[in-house]
C-alpha positions as CSV (number, residue, x, y, z in Angstrom):
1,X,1.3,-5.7,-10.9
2,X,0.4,-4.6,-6.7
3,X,0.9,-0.6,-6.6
4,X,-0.2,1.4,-3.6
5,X,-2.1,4.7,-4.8
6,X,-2.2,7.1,-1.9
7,X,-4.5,9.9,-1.3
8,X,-3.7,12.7,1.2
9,X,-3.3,16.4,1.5
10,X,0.0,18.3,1.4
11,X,0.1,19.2,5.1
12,X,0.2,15.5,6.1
13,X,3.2,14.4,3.8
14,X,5.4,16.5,6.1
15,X,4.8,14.4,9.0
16,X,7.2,11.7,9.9
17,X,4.7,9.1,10.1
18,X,4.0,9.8,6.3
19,X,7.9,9.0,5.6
20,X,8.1,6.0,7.7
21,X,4.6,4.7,5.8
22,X,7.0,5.6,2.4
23,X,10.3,3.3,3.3
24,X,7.9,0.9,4.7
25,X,6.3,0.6,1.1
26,X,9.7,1.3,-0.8
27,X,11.3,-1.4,1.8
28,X,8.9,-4.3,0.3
29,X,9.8,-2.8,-3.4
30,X,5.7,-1.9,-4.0
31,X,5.8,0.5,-6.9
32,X,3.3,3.6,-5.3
33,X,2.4,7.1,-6.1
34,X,0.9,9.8,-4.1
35,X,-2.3,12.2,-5.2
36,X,-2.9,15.2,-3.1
37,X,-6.1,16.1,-2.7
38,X,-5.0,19.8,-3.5
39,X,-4.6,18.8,-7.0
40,X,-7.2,18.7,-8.4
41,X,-6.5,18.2,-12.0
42,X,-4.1,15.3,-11.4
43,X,-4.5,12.6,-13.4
44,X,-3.9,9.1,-11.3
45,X,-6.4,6.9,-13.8
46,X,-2.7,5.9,-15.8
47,X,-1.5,4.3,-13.0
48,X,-4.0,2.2,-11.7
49,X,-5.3,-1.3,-12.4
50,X,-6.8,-4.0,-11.0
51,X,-4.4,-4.9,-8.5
52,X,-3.8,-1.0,-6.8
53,X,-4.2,-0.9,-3.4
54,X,-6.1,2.2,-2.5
55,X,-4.5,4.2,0.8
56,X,-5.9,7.2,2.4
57,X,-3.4,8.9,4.5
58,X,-5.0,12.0,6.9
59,X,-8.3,12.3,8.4
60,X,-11.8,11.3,7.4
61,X,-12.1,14.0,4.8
62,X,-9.5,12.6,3.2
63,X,-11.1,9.0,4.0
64,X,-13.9,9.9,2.0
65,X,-12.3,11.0,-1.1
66,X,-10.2,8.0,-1.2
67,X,-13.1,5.5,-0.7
68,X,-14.9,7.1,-3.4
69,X,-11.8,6.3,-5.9
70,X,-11.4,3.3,-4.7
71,X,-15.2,2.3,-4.9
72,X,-15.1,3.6,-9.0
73,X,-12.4,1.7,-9.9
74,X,-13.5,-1.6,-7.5
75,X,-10.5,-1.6,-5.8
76,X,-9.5,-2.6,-2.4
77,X,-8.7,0.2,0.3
78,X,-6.8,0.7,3.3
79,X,-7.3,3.6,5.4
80,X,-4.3,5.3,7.6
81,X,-5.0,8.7,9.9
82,X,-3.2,11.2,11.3
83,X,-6.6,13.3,12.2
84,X,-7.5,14.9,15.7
85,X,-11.2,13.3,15.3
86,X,-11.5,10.3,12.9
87,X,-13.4,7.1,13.2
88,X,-13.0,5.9,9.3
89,X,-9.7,5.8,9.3
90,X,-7.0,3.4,11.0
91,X,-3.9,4.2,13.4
92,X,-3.1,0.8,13.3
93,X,0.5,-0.3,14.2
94,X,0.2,-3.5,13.0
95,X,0.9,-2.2,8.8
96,X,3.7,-3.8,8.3
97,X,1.7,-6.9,8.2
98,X,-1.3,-5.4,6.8
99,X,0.9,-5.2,3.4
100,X,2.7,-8.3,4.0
101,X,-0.7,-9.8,4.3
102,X,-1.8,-7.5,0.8
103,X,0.9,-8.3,-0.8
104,X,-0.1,-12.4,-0.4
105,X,-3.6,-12.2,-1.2
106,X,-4.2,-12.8,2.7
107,X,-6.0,-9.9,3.9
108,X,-9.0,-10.3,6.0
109,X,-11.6,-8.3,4.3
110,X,-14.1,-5.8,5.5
111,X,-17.1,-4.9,3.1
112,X,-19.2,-1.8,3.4
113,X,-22.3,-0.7,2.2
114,X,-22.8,3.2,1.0
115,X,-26.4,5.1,1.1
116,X,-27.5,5.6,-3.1
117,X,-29.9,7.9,-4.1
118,X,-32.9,6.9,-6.7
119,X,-30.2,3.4,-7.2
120,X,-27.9,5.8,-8.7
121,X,-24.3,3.4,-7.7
122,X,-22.2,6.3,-9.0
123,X,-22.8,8.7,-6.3
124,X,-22.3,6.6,-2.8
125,X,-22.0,8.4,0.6
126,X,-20.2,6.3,3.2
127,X,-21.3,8.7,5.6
128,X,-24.2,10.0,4.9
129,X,-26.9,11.7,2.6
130,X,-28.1,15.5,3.9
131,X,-31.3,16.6,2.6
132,X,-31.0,20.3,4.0
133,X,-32.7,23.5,3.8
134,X,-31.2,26.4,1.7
135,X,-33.6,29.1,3.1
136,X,-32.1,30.6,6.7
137,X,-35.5,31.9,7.7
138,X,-37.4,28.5,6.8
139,X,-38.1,25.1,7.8
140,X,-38.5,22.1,5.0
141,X,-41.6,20.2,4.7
142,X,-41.2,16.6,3.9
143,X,-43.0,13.1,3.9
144,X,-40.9,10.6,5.1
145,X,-41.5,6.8,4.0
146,X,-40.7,3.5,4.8
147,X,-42.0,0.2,4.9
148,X,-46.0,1.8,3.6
149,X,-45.6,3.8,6.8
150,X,-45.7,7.9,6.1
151,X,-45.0,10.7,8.5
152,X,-44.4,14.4,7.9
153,X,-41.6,16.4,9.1
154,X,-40.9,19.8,9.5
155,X,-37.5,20.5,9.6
156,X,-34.4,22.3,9.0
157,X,-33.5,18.7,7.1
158,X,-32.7,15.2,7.9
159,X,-29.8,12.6,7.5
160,X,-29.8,9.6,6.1
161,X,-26.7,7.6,7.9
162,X,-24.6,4.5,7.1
163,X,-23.6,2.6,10.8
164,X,-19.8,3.9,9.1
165,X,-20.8,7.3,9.3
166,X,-22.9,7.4,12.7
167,X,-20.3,9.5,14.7
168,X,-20.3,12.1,11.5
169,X,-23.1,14.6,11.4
170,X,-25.8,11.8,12.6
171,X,-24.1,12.0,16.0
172,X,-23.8,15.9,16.3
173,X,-27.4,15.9,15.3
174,X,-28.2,13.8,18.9
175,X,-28.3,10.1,16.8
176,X,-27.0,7.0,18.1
177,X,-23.4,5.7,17.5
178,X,-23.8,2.2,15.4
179,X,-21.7,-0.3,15.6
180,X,-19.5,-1.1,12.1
181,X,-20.2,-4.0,11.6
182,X,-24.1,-3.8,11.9
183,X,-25.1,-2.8,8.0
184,X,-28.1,-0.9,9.1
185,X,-29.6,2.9,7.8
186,X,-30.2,5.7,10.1
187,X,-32.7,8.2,10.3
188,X,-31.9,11.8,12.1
189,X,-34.0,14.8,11.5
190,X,-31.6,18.0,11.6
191,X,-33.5,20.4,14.4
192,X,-37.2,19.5,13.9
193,X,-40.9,21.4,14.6
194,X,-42.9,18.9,14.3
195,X,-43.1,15.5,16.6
196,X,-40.5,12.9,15.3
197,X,-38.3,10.5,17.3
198,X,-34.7,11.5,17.8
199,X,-33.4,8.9,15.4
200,X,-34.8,5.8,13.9
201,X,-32.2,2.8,13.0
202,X,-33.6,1.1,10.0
203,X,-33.0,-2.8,8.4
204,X,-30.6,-2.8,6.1
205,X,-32.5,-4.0,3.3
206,X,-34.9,-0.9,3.9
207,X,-36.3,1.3,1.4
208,X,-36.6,4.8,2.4
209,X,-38.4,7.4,0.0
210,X,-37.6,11.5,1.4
211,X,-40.5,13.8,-0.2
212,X,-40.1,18.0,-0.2
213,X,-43.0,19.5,-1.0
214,X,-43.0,22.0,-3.6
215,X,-42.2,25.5,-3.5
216,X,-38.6,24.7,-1.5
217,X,-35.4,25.7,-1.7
218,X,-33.6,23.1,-0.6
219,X,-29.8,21.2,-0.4
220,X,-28.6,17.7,-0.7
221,X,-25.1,16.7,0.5
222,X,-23.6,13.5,0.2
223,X,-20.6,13.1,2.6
224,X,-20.8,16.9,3.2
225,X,-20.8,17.6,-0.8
226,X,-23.2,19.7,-2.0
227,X,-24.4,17.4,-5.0
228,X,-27.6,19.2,-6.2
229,X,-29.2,22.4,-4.7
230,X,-33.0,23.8,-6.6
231,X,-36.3,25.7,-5.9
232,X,-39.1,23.3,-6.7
233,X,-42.6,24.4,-8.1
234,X,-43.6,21.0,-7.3
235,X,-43.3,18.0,-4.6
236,X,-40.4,15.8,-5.6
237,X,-39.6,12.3,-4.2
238,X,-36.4,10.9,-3.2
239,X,-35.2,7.0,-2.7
240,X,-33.0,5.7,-0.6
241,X,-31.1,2.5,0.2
242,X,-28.1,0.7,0.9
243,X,-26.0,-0.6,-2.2
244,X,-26.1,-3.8,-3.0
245,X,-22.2,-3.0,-4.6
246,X,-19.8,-2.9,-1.3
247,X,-16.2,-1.0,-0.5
248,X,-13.5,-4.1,0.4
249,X,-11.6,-1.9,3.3
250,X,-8.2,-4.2,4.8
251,X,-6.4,-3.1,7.5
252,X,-9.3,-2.0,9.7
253,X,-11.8,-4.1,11.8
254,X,-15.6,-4.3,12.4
255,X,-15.3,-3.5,16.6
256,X,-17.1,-0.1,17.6
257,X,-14.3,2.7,18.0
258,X,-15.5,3.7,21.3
259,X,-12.5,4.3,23.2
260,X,-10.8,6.6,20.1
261,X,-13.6,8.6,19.1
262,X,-14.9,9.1,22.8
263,X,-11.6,9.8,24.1
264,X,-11.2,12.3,21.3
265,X,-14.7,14.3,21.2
266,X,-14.8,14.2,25.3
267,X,-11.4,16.1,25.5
């Protein structure tokens, strides 16, 4: 049976546009619940099943952790926003049909690729993967490779970017904006000594291996979550790559969100 799960944060189901979304669902009789991110011991698995629709309501933070749901349970998700800044998630006014459309089997679909580390499905970053320092008063020496091409890099990290997440922490670290639609991996070094280009756009059937050289104390981050953190005694490689596995996303399109994230970050 179609149920809408929604994820969003406590603050956003004040707003009216978060009670307007609720008739509108309760007005096509969709059965739905609502998880705030808040809680974190709340138990949504019980609900679920192969037919829930998966809607984020808030910003991109929110976004994220209602993508990752979604992508663990394979199920389609829609993304709504209510952020200042946000270029995952959709302010479309068109919804109504969106469900309508849902509700039919007669969504146009939008797949996405997440960067996976070491082929690891389980942990996907729509954004991004951060491999970061965790000393303040040193840089990090890596090797980066790709395509039996190696270059070292000193420093204070580097990001490894979907085209989703281009305008995330890739763009604040001077990295191009990517169109959505082009599945493609980007390389951005975060503040760096030694002689790399600003950013590097990559295939998106590239391979990319990250090595840190031993005796580091380093960080790695996937959509700004600290996943693992350790002091090595020895060099350690990273891989990285797009998934093969894709998000299904309705509700959104594959055009470059120029005019609303510009607008927004130029205020």
């Amino acid at each position: 049976m179609k149920n809408i799960l929604i994820i969003s944060s406590k603050k956003y189901t004040k707003l009216k546009t978060y009670t307007d979304l609720i008739n509108l669902i309760k007005s096509k009789g969709l059965p739905f619940e609502t998880s705030h991110v808040e809680d974190k011991n709340h138990i949504y698995e019980d609900y679920i099943n192969e037919d829930t629709l998966v809607a984020s309501f808030g910003g991109d933070g929110t976004a994220l952790k209602a993508m990752k749901i979604a992508w663990n349970n394979n199920l389609i998700f829609m993304p709504l926003g209510t952020g200042r800044v946000g270029y995952l998630v959709n302010k479309s006014e068109e919804i109504d049909d969106v469900l309508s459309s849902w509700i039919k089997d007669k969504n146009t679909i939008v797949s996405r690729s997440a960067v996976i580390q070491d082929s690891n499905i389980e942990l996907p970053a729509f954004n991004e993967v951060v491999v970061i320092k965790n000393s303040p008063t040193r840089i990090l020496d890596m090797v980066f490779r790709t395509y039996n091409q190696t270059v070292k890099l000193r420093a204070d990290g580097i990001i490894i970017s979907t085209s989703l997440g281009s305008t995330a922490y890739n763009y604040s670290a001077g990295g191009p904006i990517v169109q959505n639609s082009l599945e493609s991996i980007i390389v951005t070094p975060i503040s760096p000594f030694s002689k790399f280009p600003r950013s590097i756009v990559l295939h998106k059937e590239s391979d990319i291996e990250i090595e840190i050289k031993k005796k580091q104390n380093y960080a790695i981050q996937f959509d700004g979550v600290v996943e693992s953190e350790e002091q090595i005694d020895n060099d350690k490689i990273f891989k990285y790559s797009l998934s093969d596995k894709t998000l299904n996303i309705i509700g959104t399109e594959n055009s470059p969100r120029l005019d609303l994230f510009l607008n927004q970050i130029l205020r």
